[in-house]
Backbone as numpy.savetxt, mean C-alpha at the origin, in Angstrom:
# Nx Ny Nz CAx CAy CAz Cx Cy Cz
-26.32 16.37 37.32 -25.22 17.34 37.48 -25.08 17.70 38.95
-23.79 17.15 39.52 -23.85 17.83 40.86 -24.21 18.64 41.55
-23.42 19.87 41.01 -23.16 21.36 41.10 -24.33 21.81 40.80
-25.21 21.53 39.80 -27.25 22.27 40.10 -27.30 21.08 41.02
-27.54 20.26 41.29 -27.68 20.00 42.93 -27.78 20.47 43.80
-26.18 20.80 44.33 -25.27 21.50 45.37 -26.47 23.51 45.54
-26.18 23.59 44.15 -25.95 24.72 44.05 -27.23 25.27 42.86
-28.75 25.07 43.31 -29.61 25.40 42.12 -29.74 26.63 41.86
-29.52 27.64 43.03 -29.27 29.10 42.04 -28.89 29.00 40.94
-27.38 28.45 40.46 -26.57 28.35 39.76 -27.18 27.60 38.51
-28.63 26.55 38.34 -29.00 25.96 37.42 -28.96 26.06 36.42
-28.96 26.84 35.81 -28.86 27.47 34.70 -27.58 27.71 33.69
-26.44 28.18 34.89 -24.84 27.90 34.53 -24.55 26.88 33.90
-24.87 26.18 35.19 -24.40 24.47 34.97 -25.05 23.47 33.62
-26.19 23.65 33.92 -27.15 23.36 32.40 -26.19 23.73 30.91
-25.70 24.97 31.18 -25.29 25.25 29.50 -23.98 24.66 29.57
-23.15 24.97 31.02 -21.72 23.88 30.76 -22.20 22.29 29.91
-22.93 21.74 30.88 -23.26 20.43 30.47 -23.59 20.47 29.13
-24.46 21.42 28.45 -24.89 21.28 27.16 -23.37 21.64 26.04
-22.91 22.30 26.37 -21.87 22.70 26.06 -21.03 21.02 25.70
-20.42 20.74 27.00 -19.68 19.44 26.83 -20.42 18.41 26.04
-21.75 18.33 25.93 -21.86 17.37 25.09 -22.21 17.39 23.77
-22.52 18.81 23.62 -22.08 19.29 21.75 -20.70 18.88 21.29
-19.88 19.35 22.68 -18.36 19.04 21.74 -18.32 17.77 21.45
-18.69 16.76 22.73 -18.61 15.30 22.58 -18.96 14.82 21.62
-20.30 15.20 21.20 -21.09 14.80 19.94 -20.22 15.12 18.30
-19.65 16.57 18.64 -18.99 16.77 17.28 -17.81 16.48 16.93
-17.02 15.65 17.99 -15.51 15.09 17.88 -15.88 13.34 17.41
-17.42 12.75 18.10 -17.39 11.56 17.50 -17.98 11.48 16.04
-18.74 12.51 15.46 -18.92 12.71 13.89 -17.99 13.05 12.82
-16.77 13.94 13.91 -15.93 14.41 13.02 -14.75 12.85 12.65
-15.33 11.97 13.42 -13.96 10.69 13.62 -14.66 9.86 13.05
-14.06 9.42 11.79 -14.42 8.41 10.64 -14.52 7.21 11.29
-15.10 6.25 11.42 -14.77 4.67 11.56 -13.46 4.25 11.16
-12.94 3.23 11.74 -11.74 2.77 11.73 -11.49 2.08 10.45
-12.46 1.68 9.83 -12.15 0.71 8.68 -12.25 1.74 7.47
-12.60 3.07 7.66 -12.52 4.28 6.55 -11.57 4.73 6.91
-10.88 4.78 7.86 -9.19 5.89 8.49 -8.02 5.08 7.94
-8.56 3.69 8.22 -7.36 2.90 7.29 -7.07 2.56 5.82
-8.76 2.33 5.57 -8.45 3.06 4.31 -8.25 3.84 3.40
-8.71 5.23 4.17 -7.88 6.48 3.49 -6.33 6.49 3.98
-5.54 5.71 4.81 -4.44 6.02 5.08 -3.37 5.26 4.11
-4.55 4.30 3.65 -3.55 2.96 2.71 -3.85 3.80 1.50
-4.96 4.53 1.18 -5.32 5.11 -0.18 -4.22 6.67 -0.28
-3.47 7.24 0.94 -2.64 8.20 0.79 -1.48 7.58 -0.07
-0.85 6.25 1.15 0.64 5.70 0.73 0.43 5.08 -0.45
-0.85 4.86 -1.41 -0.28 4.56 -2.49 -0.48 5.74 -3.78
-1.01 6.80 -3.13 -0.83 7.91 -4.46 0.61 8.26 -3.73
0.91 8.47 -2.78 2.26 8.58 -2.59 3.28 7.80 -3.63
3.46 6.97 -3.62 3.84 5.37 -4.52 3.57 5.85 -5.51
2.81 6.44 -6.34 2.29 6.32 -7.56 3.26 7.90 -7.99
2.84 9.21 -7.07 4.22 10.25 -7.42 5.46 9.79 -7.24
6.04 8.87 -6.35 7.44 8.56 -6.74 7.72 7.77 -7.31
7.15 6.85 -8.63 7.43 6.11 -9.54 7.16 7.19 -11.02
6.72 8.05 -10.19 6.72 9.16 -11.72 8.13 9.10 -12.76
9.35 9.39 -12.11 9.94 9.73 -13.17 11.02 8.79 -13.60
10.41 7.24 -13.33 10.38 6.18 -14.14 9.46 6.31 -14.76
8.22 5.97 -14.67 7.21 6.50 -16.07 8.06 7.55 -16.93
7.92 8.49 -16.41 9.19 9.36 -17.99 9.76 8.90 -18.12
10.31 7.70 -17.93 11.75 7.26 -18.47 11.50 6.11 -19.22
10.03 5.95 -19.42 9.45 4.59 -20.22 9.47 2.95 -19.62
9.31 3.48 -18.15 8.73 2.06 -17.46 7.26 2.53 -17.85
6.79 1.06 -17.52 5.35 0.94 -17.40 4.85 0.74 -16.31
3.84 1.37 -15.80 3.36 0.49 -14.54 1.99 1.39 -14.36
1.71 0.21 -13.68 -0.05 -0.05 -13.05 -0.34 -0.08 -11.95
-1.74 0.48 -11.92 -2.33 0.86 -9.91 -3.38 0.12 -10.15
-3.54 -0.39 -9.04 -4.96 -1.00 -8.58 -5.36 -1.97 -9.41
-4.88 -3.19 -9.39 -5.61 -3.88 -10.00 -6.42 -5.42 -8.94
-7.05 -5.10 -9.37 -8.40 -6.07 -9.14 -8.38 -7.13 -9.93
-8.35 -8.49 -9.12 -8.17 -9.88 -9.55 -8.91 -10.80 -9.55
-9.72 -10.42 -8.76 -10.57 -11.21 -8.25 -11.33 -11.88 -6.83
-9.40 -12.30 -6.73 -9.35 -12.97 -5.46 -8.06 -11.59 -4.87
-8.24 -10.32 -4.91 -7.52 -9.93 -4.37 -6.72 -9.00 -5.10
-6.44 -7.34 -4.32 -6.26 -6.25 -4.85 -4.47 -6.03 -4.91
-3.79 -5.81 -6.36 -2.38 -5.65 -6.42 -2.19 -4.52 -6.37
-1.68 -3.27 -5.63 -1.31 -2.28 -5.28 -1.00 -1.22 -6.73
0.86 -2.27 -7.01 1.05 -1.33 -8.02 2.01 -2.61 -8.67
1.74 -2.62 -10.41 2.47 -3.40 -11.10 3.84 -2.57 -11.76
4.46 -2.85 -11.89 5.77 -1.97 -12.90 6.99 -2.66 -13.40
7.07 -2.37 -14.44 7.94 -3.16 -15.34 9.50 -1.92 -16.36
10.17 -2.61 -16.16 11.78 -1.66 -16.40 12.98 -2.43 -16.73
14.32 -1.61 -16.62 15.19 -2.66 -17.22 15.85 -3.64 -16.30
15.19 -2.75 -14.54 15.71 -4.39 -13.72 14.87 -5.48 -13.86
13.64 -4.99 -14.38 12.78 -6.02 -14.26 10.85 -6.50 -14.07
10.47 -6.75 -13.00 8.97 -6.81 -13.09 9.22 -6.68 -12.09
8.04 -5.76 -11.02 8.00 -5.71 -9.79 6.59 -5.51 -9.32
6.04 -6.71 -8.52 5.06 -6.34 -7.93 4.72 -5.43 -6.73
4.40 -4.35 -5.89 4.32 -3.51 -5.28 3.32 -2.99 -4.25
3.44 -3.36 -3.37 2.32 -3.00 -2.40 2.71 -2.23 -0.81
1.66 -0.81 -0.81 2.55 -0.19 -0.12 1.78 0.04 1.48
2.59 0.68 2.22 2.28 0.59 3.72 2.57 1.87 3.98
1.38 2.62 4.54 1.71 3.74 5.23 1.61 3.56 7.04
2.79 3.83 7.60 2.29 3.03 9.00 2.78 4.41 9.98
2.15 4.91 11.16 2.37 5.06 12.43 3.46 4.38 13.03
4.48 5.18 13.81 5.46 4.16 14.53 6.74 4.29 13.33
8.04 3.81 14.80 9.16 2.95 13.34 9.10 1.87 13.20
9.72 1.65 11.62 9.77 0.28 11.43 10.87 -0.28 11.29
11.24 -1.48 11.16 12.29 -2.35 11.36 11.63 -3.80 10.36
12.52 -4.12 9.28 12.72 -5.84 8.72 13.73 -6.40 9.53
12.94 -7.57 9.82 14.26 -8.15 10.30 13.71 -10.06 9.83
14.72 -10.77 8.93 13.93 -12.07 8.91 12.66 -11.88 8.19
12.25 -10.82 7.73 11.08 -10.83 6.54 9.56 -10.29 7.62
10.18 -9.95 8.58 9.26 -9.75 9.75 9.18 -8.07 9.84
8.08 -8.15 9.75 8.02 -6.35 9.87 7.80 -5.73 11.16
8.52 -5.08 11.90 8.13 -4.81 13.42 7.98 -3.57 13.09
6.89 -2.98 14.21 6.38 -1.26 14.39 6.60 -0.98 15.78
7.13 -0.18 15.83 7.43 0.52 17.41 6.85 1.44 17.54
6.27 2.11 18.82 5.52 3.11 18.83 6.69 4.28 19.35
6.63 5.53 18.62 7.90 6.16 18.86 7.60 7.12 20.35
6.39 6.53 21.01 6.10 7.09 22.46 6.60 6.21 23.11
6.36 5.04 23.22 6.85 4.10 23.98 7.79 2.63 23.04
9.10 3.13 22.74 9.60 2.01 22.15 9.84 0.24 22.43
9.05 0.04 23.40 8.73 -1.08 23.94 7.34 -1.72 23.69
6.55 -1.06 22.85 5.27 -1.32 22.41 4.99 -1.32 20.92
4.38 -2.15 20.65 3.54 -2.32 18.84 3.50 -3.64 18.48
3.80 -3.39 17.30 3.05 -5.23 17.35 4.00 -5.47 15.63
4.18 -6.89 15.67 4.94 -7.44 14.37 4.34 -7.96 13.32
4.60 -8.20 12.18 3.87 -8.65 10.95 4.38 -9.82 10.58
5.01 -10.79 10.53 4.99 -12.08 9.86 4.26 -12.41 9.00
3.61 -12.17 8.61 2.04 -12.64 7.09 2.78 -11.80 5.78
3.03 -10.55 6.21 3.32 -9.74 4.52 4.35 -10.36 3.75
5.12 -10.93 4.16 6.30 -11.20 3.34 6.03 -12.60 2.80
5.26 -13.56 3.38 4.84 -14.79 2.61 3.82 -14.61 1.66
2.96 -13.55 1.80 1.43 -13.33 0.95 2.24 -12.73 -0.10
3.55 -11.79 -0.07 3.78 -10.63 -1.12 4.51 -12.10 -1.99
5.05 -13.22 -1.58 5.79 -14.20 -2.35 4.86 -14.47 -3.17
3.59 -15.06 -2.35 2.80 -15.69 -3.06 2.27 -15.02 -3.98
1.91 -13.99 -4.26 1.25 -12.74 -5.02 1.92 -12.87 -6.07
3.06 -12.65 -5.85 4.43 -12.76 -6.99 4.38 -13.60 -7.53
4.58 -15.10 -7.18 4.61 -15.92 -7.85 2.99 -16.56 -8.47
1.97 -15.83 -8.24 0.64 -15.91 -9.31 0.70 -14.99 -10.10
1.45 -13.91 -10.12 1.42 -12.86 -11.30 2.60 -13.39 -12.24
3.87 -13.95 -12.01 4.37 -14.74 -12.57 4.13 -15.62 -13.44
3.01 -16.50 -12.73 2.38 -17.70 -13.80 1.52 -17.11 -14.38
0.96 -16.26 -14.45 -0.17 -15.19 -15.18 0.14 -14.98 -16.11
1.73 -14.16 -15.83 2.50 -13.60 -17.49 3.06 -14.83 -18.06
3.54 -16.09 -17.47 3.79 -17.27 -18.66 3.05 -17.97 -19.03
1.42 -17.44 -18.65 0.15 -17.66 -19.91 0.01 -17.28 -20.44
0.81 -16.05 -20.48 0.85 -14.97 -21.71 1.38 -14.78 -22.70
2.75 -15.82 -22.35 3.51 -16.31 -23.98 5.09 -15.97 -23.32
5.37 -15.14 -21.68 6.67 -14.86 -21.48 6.77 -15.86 -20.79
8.44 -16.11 -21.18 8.48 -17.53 -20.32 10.02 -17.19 -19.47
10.18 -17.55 -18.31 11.54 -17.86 -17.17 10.98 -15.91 -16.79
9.85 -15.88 -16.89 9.69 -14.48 -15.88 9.50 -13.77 -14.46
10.07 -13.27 -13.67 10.42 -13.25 -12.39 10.16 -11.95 -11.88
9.18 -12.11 -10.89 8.48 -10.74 -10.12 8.97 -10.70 -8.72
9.55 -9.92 -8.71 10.17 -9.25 -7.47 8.96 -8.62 -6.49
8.54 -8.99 -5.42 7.91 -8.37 -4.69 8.30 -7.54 -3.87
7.46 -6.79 -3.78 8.35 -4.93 -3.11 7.24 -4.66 -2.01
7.66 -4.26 -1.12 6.61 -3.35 0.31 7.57 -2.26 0.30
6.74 -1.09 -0.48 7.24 0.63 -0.10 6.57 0.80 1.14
7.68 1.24 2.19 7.09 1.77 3.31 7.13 3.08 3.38
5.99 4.36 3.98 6.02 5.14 4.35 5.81 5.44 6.08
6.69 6.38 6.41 6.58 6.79 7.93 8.41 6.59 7.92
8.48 6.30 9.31 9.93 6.00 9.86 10.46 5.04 9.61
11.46 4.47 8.56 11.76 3.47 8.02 13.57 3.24 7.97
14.23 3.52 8.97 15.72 3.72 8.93 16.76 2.84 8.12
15.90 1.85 7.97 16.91 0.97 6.90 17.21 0.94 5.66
15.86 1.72 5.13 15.84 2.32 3.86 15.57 1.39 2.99
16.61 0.63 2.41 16.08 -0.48 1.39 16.66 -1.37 1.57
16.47 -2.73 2.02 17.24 -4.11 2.37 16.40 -5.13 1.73
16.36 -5.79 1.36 16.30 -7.27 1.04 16.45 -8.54 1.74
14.89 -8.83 2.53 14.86 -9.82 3.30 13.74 -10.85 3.18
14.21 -12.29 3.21 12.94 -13.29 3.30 12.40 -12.83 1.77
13.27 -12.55 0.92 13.01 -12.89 -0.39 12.13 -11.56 -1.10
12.05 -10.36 -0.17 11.14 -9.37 -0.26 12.17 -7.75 -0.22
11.89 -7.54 -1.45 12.43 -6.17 -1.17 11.40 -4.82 -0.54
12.38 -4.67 0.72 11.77 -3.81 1.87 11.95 -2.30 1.42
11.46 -0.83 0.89 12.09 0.06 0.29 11.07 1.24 0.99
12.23 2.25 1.91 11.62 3.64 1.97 10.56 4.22 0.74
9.50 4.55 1.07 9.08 5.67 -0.46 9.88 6.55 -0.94
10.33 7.36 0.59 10.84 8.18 -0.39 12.33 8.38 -1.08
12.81 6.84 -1.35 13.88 6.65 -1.93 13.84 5.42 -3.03
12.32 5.46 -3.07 12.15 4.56 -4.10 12.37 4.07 -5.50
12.49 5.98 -5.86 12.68 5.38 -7.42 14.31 5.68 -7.34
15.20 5.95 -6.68 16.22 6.04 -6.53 16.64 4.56 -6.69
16.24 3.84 -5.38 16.24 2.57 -5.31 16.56 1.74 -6.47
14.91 1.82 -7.33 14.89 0.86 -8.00 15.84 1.63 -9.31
16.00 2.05 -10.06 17.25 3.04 -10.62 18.15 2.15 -10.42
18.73 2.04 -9.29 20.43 1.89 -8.86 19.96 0.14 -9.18
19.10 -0.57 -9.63 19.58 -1.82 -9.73 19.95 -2.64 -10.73
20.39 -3.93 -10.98 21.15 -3.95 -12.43 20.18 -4.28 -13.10
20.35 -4.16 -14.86 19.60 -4.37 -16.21 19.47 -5.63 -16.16
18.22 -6.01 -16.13 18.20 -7.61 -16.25 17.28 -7.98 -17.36
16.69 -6.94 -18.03 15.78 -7.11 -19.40 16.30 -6.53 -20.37
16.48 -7.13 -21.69 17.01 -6.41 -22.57 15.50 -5.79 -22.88
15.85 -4.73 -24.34 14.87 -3.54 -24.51 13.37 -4.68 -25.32
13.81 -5.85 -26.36 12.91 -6.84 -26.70 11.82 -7.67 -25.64
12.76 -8.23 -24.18 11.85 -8.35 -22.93 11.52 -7.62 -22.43
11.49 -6.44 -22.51 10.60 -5.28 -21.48 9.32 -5.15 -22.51
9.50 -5.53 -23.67 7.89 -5.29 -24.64 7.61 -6.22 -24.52
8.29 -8.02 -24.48 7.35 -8.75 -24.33 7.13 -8.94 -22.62
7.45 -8.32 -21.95 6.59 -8.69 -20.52 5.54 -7.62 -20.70
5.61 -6.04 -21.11 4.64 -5.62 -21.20 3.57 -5.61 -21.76
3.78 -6.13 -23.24 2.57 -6.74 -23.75 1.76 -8.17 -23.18
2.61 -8.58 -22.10 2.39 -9.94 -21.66 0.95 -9.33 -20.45
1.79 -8.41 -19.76 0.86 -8.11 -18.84 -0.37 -7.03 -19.70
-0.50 -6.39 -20.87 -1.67 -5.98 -21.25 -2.64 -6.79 -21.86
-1.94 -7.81 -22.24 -2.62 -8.62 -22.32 -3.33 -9.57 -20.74
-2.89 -9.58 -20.01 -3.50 -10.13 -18.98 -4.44 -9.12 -18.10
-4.46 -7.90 -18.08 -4.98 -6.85 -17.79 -6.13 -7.00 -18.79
-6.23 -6.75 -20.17 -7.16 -7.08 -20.69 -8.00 -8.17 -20.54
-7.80 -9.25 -19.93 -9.05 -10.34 -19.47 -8.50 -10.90 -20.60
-7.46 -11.81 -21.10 -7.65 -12.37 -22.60 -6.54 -13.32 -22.71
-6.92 -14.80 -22.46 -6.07 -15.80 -22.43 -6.69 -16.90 -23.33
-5.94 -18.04 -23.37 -5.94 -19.25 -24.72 -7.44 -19.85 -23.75
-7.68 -19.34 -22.99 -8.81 -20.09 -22.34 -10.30 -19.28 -22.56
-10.18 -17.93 -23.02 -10.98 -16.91 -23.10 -11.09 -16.10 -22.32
-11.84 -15.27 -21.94 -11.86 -14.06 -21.25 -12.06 -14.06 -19.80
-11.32 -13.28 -18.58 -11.05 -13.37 -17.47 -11.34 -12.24 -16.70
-12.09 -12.30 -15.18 -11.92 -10.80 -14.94 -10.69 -10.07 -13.68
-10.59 -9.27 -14.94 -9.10 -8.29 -14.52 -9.44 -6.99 -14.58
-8.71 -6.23 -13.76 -9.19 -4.80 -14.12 -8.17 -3.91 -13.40
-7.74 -2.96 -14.08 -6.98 -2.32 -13.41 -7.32 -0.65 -13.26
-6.87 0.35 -12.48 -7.47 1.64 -12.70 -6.37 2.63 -12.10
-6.32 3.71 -12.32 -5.23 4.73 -11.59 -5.31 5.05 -10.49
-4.20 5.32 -10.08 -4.24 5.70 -8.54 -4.81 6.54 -8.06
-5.81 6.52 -7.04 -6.70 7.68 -6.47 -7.99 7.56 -6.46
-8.40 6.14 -7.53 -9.86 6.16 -8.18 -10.33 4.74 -7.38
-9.88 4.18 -6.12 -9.92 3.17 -5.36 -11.92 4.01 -5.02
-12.36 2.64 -4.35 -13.94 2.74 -4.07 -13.87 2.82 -2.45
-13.95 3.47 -1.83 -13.80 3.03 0.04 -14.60 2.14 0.01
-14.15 0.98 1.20 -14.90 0.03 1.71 -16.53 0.88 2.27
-17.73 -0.18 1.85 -18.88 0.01 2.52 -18.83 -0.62 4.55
């Protein structure tokens, strides 16, 4: 310490400043989670978020599912209605965002010349789709078609567009969203896709038993 250097009368001052600054130091890096727990409590907010604004489709007798566990990989949120089947996986992000080309860009709203782009989500959310697809026409539904969805939360000005084969949708205009789109299941295909998918949720195909698992929103395990 300089200043008890300079100045050892003063030793004693200076001593408790110093002790001082490094209590705080010490209790701002305990109070700050690791990065791989901040993101995942931030992904574990935007999807109970997701999960209250699909509420009052559930009252309205959609079905849908959180968290399911596949195996090779965690599906956000499943839901099924009279537009259809939609697979769902959501993003809570820092920054605005922008689709453009199926490309997700984040701007930092300090410096709008900075952040970084996504290219990967919109090919993985296809692919996702189209294995939950062939999932349910092991299940006995057949010509069935899963719409893959990224609900974004934060700054999202476009609201809901449709790009690179991916529907892009504000949260908080989500169930609005999906509402306003046309009937593409009569009331006979919405029981057999849903029994299609409880049955695949249950682990239970012409091949025997599989592991699947699904659970409600909120009851996710944080990463070790």
């Amino acid at each position: 310490m300089l200043g008890a250097a300079l100045q050892p009368e003063h030793f004693e001052l200076y001593l408790g400043i110093g002790l001082g600054i490094a209590i705080a130091m010490t209790m701002v890096f305990f109070d700050s989670p690791p990065h791989h727990i901040e993101r995942w409590r931030q992904g574990a907010e935007g999807e109970q978020a997701t999960a209250m604004a699909l509420r009052p489709l559930v009252g309205g007798g959609w079905t849908l599912v959180h968290d399911v566990e596949t195996g090779h990989g965690n599906l956000d949120h499943i839901l099924v209605g009279p537009p259809g089947v939609f697979l769902l996986e959501t993003k809570k992000l820092h920054g605005a965002m922008t689709v453009d080309r199926g490309v997700l860009s984040v701007r930092w709203r300090e410096d709008p010349t900075d952040g970084y782009d996504n290219a990967q989500l919109a090919p993985r959310m296809r692919g996702r789709a189209a294995e939950l697809s062939a999932e349910l026409r092991s299940q006995g539904i057949d010509r069935v078609w899963v719409q893959p969805t990224v609900v974004l939360w934060g700054v999202f000005e476009q609201r809901s567009i449709q790009s690179n084969g991916v529907a892009w949708i504000d949260g908080r205009n989500l169930a609005a969203v999906l509402l306003a789109r046309p009937t593409t299941l009569t009331p006979d295909r919405i029981s057999d896709a849903t029994s299609a998918l409880e049955r695949w949720l249950n682990g239970t195909t012409q091949n025997g038993p599989r592991c699947v698992s699904a659970a409600r929103a909120g009851q996710r395990t944080p990463p070790r």
